[in-house]
VEXDREN-2710 file (C-alpha; in Angstrom, 1 decimal):
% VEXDREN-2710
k/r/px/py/pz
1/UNK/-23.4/21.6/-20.6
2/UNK/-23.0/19.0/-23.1
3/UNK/-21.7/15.6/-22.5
4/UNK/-18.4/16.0/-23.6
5/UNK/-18.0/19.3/-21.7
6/UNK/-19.4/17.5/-18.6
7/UNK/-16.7/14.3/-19.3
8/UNK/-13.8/16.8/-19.1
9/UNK/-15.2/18.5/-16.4
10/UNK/-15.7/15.1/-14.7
11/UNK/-11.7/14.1/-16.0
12/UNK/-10.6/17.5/-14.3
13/UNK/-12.2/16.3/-11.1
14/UNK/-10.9/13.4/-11.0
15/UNK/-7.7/14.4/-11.1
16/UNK/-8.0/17.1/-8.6
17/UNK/-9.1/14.1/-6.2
18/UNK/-12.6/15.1/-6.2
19/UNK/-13.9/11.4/-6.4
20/UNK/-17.3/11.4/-5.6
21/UNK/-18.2/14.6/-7.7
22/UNK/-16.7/12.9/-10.4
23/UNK/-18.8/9.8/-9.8
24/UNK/-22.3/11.7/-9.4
25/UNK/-21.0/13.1/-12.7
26/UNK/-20.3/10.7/-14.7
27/UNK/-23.6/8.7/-13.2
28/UNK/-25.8/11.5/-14.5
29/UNK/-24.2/11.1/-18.2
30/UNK/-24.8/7.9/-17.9
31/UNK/-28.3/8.1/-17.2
32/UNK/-28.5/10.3/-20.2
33/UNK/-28.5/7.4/-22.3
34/UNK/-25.7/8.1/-24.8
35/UNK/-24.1/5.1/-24.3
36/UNK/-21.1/6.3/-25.7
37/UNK/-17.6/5.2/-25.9
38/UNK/-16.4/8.2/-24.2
39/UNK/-19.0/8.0/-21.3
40/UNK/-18.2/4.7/-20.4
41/UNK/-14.5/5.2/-20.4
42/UNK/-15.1/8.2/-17.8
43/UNK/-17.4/5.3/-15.7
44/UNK/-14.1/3.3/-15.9
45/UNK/-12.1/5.8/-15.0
46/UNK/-14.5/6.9/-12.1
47/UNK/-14.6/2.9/-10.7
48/UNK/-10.9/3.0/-10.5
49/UNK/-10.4/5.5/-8.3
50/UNK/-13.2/3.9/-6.0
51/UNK/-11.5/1.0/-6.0
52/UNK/-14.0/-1.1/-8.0
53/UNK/-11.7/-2.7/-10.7
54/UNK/-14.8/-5.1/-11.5
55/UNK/-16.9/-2.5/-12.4
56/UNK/-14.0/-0.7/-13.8
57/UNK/-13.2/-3.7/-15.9
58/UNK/-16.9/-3.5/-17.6
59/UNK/-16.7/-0.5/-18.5
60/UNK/-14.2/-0.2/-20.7
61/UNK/-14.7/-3.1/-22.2
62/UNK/-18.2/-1.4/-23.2
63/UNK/-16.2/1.2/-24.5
64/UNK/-14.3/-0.8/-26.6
65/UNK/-17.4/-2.6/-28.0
66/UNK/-18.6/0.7/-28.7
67/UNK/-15.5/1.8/-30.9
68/UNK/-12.8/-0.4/-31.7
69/UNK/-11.3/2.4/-34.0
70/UNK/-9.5/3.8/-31.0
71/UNK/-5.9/2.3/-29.7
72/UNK/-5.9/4.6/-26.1
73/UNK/-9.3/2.3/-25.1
74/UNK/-7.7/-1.1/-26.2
75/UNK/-4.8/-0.2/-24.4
76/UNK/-6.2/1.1/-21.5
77/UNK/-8.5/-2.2/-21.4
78/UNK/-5.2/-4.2/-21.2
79/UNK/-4.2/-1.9/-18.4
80/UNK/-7.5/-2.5/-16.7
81/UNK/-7.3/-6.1/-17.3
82/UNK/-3.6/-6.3/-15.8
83/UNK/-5.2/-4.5/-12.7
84/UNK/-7.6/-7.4/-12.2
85/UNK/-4.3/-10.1/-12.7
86/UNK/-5.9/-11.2/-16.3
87/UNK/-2.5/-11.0/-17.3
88/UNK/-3.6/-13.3/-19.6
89/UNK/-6.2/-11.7/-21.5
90/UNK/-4.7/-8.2/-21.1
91/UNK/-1.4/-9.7/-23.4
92/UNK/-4.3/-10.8/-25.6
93/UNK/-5.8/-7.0/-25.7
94/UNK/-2.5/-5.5/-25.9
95/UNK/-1.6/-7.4/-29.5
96/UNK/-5.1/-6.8/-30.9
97/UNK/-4.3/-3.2/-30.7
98/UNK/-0.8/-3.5/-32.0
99/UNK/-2.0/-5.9/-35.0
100/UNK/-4.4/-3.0/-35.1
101/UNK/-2.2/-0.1/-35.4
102/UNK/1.3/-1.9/-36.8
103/UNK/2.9/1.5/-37.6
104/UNK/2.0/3.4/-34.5
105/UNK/5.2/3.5/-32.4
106/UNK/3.3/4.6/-29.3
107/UNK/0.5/1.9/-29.7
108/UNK/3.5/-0.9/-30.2
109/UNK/5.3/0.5/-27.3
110/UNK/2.1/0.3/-24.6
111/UNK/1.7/-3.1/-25.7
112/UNK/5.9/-3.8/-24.8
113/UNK/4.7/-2.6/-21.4
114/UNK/1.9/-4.2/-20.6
115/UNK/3.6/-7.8/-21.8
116/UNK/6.9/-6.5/-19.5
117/UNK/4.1/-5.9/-16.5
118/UNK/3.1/-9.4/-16.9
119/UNK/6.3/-10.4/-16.6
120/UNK/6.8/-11.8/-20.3
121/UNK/9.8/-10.3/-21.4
122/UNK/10.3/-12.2/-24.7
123/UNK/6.6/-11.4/-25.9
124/UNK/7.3/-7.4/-25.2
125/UNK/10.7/-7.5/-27.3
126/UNK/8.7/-8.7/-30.5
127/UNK/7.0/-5.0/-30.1
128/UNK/10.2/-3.2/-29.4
129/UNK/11.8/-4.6/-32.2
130/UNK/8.7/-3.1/-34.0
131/UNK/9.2/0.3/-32.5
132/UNK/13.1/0.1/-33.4
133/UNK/12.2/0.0/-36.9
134/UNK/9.4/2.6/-36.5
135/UNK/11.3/5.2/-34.3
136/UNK/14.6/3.7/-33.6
137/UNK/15.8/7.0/-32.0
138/UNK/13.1/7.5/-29.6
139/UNK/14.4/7.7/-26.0
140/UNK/11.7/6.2/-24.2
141/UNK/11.9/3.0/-26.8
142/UNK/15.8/3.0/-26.4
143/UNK/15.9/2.9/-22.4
144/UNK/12.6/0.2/-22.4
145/UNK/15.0/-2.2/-25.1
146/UNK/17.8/-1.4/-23.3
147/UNK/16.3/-2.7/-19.8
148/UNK/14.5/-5.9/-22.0
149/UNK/18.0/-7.1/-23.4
150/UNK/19.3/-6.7/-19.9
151/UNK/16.4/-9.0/-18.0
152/UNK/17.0/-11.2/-20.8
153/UNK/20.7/-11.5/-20.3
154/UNK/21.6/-9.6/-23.9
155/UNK/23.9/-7.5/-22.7
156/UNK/25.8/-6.7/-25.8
157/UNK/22.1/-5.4/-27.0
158/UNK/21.3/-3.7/-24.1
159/UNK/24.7/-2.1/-24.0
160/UNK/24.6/-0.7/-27.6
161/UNK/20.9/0.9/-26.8
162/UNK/22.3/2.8/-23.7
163/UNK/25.0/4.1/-25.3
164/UNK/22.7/5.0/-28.4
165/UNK/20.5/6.6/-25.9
166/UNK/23.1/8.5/-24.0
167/UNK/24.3/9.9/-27.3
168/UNK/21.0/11.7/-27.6
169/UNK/22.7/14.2/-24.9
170/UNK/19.2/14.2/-23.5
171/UNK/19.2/15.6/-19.6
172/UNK/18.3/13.3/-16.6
173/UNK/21.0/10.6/-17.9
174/UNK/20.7/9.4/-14.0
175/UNK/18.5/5.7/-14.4
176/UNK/20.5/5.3/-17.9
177/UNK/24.0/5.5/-16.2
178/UNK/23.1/2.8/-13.2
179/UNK/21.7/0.4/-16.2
180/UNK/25.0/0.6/-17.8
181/UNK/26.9/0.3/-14.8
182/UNK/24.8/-3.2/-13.9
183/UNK/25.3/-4.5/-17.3
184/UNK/29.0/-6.1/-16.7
185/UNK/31.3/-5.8/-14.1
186/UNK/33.8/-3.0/-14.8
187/UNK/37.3/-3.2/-15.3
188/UNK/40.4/-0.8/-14.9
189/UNK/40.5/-0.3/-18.3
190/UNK/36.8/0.1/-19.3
191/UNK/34.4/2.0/-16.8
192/UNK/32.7/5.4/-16.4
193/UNK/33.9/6.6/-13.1
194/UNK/35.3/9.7/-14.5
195/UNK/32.1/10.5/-16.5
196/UNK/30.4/9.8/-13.6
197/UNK/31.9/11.9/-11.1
198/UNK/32.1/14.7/-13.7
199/UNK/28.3/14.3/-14.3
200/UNK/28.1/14.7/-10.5
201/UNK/29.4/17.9/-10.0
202/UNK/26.9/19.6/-11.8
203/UNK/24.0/21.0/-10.3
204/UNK/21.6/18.2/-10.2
205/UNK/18.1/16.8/-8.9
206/UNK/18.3/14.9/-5.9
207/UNK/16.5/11.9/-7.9
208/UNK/19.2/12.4/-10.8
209/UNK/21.9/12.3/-8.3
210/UNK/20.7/9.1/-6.9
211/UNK/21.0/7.4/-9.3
212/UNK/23.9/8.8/-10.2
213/UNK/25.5/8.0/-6.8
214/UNK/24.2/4.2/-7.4
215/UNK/26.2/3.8/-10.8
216/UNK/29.2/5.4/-9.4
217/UNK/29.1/3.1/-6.3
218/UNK/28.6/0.1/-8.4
219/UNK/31.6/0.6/-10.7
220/UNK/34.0/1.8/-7.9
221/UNK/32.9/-1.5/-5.9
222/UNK/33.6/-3.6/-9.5
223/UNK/37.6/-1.9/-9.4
224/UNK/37.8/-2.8/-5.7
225/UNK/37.9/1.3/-4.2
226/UNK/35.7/-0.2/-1.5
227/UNK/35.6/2.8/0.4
228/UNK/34.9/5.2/-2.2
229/UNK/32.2/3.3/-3.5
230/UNK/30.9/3.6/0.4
231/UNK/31.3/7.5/0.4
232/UNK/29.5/7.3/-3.1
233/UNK/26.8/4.9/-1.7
234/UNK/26.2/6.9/1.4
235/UNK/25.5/9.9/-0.4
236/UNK/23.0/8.4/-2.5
237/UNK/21.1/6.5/-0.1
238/UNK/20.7/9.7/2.5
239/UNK/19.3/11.8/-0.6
240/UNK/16.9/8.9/-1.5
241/UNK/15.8/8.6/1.9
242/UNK/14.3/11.8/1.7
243/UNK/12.5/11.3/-1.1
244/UNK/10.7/8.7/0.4
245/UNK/7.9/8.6/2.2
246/UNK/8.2/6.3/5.2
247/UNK/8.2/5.1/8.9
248/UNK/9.9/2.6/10.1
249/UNK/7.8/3.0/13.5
250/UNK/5.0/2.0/11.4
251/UNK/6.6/-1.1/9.8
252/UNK/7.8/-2.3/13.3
253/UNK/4.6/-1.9/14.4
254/UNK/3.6/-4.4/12.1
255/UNK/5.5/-7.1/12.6
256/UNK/4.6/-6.4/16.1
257/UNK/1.5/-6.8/15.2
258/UNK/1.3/-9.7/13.9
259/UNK/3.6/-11.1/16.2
260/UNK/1.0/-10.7/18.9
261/UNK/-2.6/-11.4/16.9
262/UNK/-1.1/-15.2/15.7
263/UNK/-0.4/-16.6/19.0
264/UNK/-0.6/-20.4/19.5
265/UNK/-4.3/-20.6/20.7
266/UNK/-5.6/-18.1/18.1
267/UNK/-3.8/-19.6/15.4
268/UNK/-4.7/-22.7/16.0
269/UNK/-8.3/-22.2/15.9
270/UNK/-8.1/-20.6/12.5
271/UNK/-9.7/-23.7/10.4
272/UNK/-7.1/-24.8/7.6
273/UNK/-8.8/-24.0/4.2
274/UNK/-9.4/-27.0/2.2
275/UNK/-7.4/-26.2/-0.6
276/UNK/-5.3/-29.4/-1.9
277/UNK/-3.0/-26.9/-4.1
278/UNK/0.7/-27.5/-3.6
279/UNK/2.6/-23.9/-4.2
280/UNK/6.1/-23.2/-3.2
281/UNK/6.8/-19.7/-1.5
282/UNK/10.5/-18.3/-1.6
283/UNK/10.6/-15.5/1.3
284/UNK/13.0/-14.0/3.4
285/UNK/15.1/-10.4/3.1
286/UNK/15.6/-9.1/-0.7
287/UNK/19.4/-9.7/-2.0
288/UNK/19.9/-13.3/0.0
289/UNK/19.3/-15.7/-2.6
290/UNK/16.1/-16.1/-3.2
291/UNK/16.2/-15.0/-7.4
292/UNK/18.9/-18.1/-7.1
293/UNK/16.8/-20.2/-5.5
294/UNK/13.6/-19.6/-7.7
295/UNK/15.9/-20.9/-10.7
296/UNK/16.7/-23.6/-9.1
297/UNK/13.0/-24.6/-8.3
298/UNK/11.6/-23.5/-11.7
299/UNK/13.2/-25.4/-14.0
300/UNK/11.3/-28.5/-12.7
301/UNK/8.6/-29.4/-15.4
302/UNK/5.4/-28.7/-14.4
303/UNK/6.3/-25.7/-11.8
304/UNK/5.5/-22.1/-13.4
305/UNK/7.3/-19.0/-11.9
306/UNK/6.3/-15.8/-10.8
307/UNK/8.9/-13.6/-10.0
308/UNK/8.3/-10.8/-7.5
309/UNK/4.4/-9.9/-7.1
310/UNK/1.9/-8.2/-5.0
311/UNK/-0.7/-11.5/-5.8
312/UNK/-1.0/-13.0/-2.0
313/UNK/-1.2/-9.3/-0.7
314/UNK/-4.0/-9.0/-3.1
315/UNK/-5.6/-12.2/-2.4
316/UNK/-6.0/-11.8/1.5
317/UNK/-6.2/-8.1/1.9
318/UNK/-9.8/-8.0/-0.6
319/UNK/-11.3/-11.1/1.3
320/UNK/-10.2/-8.9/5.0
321/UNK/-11.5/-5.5/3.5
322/UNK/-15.0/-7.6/2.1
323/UNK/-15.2/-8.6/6.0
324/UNK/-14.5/-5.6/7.4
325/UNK/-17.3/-3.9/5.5
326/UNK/-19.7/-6.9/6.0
327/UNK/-19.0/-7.1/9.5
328/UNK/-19.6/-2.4/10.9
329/UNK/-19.1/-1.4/14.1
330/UNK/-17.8/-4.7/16.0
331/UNK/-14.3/-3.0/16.0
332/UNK/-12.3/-4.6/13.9
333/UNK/-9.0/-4.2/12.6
334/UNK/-7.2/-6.2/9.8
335/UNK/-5.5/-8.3/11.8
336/UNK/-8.3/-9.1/14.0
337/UNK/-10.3/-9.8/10.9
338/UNK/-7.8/-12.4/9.9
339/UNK/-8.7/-14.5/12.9
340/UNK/-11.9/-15.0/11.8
341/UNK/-12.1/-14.8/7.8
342/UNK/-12.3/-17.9/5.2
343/UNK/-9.1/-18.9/4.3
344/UNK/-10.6/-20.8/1.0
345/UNK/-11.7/-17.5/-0.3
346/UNK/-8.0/-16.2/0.1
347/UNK/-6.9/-19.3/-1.5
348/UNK/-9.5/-19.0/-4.6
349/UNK/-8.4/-15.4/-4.8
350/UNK/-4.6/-16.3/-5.2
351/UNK/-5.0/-19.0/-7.2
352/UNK/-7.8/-17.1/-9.2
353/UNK/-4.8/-14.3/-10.0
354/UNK/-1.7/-16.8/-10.6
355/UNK/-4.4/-18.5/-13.2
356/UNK/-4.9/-15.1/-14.5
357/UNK/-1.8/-13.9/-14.8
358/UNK/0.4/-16.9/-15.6
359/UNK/-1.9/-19.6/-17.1
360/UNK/-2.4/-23.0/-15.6
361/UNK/-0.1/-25.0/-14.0
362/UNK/0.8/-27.9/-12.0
363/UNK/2.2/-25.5/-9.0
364/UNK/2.5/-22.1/-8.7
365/UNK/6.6/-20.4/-7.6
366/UNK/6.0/-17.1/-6.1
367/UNK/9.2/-15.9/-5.4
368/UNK/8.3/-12.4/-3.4
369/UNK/10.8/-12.1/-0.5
370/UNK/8.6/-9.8/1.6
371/UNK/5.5/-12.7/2.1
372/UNK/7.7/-13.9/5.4
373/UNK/5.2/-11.5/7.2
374/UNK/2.9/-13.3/5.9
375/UNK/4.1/-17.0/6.3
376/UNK/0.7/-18.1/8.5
377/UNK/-1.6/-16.9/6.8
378/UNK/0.1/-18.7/3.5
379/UNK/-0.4/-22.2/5.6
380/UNK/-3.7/-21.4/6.0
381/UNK/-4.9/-21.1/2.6
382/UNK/-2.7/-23.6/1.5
383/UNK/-1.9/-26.4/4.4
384/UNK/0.1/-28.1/1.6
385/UNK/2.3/-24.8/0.9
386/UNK/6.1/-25.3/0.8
387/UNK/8.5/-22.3/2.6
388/UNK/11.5/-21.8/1.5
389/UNK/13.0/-19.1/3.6
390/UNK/16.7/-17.3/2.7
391/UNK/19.2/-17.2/5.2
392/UNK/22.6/-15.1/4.9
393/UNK/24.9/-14.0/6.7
394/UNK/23.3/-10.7/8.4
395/UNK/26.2/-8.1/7.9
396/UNK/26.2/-9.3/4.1
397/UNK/22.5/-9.3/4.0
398/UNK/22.1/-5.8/5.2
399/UNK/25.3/-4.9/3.1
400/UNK/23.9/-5.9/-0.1
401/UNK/20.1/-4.6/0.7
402/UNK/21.9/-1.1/1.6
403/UNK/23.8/-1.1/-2.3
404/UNK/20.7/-2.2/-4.1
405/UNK/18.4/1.2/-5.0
406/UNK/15.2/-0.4/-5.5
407/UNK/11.8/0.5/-7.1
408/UNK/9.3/1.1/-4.9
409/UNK/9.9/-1.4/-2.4
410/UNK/12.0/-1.6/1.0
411/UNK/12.1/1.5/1.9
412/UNK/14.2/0.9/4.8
413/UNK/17.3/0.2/3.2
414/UNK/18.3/4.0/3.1
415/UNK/19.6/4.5/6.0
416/UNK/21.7/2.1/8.3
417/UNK/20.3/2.2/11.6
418/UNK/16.4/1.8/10.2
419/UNK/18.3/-1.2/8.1
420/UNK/19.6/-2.9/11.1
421/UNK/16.3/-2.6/13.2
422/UNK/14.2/-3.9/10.2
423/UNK/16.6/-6.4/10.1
424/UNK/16.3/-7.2/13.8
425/UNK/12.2/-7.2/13.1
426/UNK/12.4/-9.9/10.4
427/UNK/14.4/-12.4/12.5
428/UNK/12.3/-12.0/15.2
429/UNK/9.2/-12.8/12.8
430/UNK/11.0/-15.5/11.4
431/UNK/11.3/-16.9/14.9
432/UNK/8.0/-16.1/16.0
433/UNK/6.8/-18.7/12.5
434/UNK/8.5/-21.3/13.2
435/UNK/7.7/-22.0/16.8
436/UNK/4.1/-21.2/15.5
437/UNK/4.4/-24.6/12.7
438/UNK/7.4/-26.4/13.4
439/UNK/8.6/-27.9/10.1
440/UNK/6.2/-25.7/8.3
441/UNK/9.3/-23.7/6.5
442/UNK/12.3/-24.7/5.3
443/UNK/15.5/-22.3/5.9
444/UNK/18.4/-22.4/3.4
445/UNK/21.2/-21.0/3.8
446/UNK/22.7/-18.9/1.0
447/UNK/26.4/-19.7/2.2
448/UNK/25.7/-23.6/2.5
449/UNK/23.8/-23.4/-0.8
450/UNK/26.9/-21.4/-2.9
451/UNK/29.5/-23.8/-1.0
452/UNK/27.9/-27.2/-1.5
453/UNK/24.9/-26.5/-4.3
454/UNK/24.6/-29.9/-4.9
455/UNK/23.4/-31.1/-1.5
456/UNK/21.7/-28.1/-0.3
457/UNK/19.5/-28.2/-3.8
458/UNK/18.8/-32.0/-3.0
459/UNK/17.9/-30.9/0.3
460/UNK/15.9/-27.9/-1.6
461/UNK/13.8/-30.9/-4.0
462/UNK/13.1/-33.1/-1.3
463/UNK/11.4/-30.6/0.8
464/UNK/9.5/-28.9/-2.1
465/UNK/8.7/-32.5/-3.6
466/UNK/10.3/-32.1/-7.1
467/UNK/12.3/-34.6/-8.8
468/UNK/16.1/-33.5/-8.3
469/UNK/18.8/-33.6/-11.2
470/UNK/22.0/-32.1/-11.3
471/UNK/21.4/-29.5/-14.2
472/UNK/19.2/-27.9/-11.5
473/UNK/22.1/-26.0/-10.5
474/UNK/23.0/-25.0/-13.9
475/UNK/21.0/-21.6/-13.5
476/UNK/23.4/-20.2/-16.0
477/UNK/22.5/-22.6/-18.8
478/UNK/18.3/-21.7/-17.7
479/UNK/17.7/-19.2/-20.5
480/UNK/14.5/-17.5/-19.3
481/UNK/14.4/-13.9/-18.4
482/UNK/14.9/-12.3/-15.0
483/UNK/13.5/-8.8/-14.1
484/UNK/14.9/-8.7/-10.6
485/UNK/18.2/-7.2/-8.9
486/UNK/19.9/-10.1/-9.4
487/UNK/20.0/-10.4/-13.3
488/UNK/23.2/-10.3/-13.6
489/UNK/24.3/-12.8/-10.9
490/UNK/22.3/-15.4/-11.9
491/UNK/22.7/-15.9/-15.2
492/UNK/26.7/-16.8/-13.6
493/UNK/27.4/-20.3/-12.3
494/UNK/26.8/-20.6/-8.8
495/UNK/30.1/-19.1/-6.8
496/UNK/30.9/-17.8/-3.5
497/UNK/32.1/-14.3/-4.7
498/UNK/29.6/-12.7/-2.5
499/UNK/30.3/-14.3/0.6
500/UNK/31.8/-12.0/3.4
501/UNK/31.8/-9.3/0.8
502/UNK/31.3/-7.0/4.0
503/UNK/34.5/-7.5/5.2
504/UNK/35.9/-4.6/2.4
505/UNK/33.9/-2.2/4.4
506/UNK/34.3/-3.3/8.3
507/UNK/34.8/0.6/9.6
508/UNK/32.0/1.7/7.2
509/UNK/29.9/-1.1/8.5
510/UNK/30.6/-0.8/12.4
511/UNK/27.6/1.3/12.9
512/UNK/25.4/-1.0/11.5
513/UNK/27.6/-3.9/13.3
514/UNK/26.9/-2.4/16.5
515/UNK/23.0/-1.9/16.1
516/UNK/22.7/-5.3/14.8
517/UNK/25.1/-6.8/17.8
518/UNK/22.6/-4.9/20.3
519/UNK/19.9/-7.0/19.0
520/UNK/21.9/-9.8/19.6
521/UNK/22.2/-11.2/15.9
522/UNK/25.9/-10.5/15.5
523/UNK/28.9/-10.6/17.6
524/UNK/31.9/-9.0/18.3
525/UNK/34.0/-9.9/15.1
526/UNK/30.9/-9.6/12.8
527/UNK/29.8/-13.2/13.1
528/UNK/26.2/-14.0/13.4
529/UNK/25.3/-15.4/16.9
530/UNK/23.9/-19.2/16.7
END
């Protein structure tokens, strides 16, 4: 067998799962001594899948050295690179190959995604523009513009490329149809319902109804037919929950978990890393305020955001797997692990990926709501962290999380009942860290803060340690992009619109008003208990 034949044969392995055939494979061409381009992109390949991005990383860079003629190795170093969190350099990879290759759509395409992966939204609408005058009819470039002008608040752009795109009469119209319903708010005499519900009827997938379901939920919410945007909702989020894969016994456990492994005495004898960095954390339950909140931190000079990232997950979950395999058969678990691991190394390894991703900076915003599980071990690896944690009302809360169809995150907001005992688990978290570090977080209020911005942001600087101004609550006049759920809302001035929004929806609701009353966070009217 040749090399090549063995490469495919090695490819075809690999994506049959067969990992470690595939790596003895690829080893032995290796040894061969080729040296080839195609060789070392297998090795890359091979090092992914075990999980060794470093090794990964090397290798296609090899590749590349080896022949820089080909645009699928540049962009799959980028890919590599943003794997790592060299954002950075992978932004840097992604427009040699597009400066490369100016008048392949596909090449200036990849390169859109891997600067809308790092976040940099304005950098990947240089290339789209690029495509548009390559391909301008191309689907996939269409729905990518389409979702850039829409994180960049150009929603007259993004608005045209839907509709150029739904013109195509291509099938699976389902993500297409909830962009255009988050766009604008719909009015009575412009919306899609009818569309919608006629789209609807026909035999569909279960994923192209879901999304489906979302849009028509959205605009029947905009015209105020609360209920049937419930009915619409409902049937969305059941179908979605069975295309997920999760278990909420699992996730309880968890917070459980770590309930029970940071106690007083244990946590206290986990030695403070000696990291003088000063970032600010924005955590609490998605849809509560905490995209608002970034903005209104952000615009301080000197502070660079991250939106919502996996980069403290990363950083402590490689220095507790390093330990686990350093320290076999003393019975270790994660958790237990984190009781006894260096909290510098976490610390070098976030601020090793913000670096990477982001640049340099003064201080670091990581606004990534779901990091309240991990508020301890943040003040560990950085004593001089700031916690901002969102409050909100918990029927709203759990209203707005159980609207939102989200991407690969939250899984439990499908389905009332595991909403309202995730729910349940949070608070009790949330309570568990601040009796652990009393002072340590900092909980604002998402109705206090929409009522009265101008205190509660004071309040907000002062306990971050930025210099407030008033044009900190200007977040509509702040003109950089936003890639989360809350795109629209923010680029609004700051309103109470949202507040009690529940109260459309109270008979829907009761179900989930009971279940979260039994865990004693509500009452009988709704009301959260104090």
């Amino acid at each position: 067998m040749n090399e090549l034949k063995k490469i495919k044969f090695a490819m075809n392995l690999l994506a049959g799962g067969k990992v470690q055939q595939a790596a003895q494979l690829s080893a032995q061409v290796l040894s061969d001594g080729s040296g080839s381009a195609a060789a070392h992109y297998l090795a890359c390949e091979v090092a992914i899948a075990q999980y060794r991005l470093a090794q990964a990383l090397e290798h296609i860079r090899q590749a590349v050295a080896i022949d820089e003629q080909q645009p699928d190795l540049l962009l799959r170093k980028a890919q590599v690179e943003l794997m790592c969190r060299q954002g950075l350099q992978a932004q840097d990879t992604a427009s040699a190959a597009a400066e490369r290759f100016p008048d392949d759509f596909a090449v200036q395409l990849e390169a859109a995604k891997v600067f809308r992966e790092c976040g940099n939204q304005a950098g990947a609408e240089a290339f789209l523009l690029r495509v548009g005058e390559i391909a301008p009819e191309n689907p996939e470039f269409l729905f990518e513009f389409a979702t850039n002008q829409y994180f960049q608040g150009k929603t007259d752009e993004a608005e045209k490329a839907i509709s150029d795109l739904l013109d195509l009469q291509l099938p699976l119209k389902g993500r297409k149809l909830l962009l255009r319903a988050q766009l604008r708010k719909q009015t009575a005499d412009s919306n899609h319902v009818e569309s919608l519900r006629n789209y609807l009827a026909q035999p569909l997938t279960k994923a192209e109804s879901v999304n489906t379901y979302y849009a028509l939920a959205r605009e029947l919410e905009d015209l105020g037919e609360y209920s049937e945007s419930f009915a619409a909702l409902k049937s969305g989020a059941a179908s979605q929950r069975q295309l997920v894969n999760f278990n909420l016994a699992d996730e309880l456990k968890n917070v459980n978990d770590l309930i029970e492994t940071f106690q007083p005495a244990s946590f206290a004898n986990i030695p403070d890393s000696t990291s003088d960095e000063t970032p600010v954390f924005i955590v609490g339950m998605p849809r509560t305020g905490t995209t608002l909140v970034g903005r209104i931190v952000s615009q301080q000079q000197g502070v660079k955001a991250a939106e919502e990232s996996y980069d403290f997950t990363l950083a402590f979950s490689s220095v507790i797997n390093q330990y686990l395999e350093a320290n076999p058969g003393r019975n270790l678990n994660p958790l237990s692990a984190a009781l006894e691991i260096d909290y510098n190394e976490i610390a070098r390894n976030y601020m090793n990926n913000m670096n990477g991703m982001y640049g340099e900076a003064d201080r670091f915003l990581d606004k990534t709501p779901f990091n309240f599980l991990y508020c301890g071990l943040i003040k560990k690896a950085f004593p001089n962290a700031r916690i901002l944690h969102l409050v909100r009302d918990p029927m709203d809360a759990c209203y707005a999380v159980f609207k939102t169809l989200f991407s690969k995150a939250y899984y439990y907001s499908y389905d009332l009942s595991e909403l309202a005992d995730y729910y349940a688990a949070y608070r009790r978290l949330m309570g568990h860290w601040h009796q652990l570090m009393p002072g340590a977080i900092l909980d604002v209020h998402y109705e206090k803060l929409v009522a009265n911005p101008l205190d509660v942001s004071k309040q907000i600087a002062d306990f971050v340690g930025i210099e407030w101004a008033e044009q900190l609550i200007e977040v509509q006049d702040f003109d950089e992009a936003c890639s989360t759920q809350s795109s629209a809302q923010v680029r609004e001035p700051i309103h109470t619109g949202s507040v009690g929004r529940w109260r459309h929806l109270e008979a829907e609701l009761e179900p989930l008003r009971q279940r979260l009353k039994a865990a004693n966070i509500v009452d009988d009217s709704g009301n959260p208990v104090v």
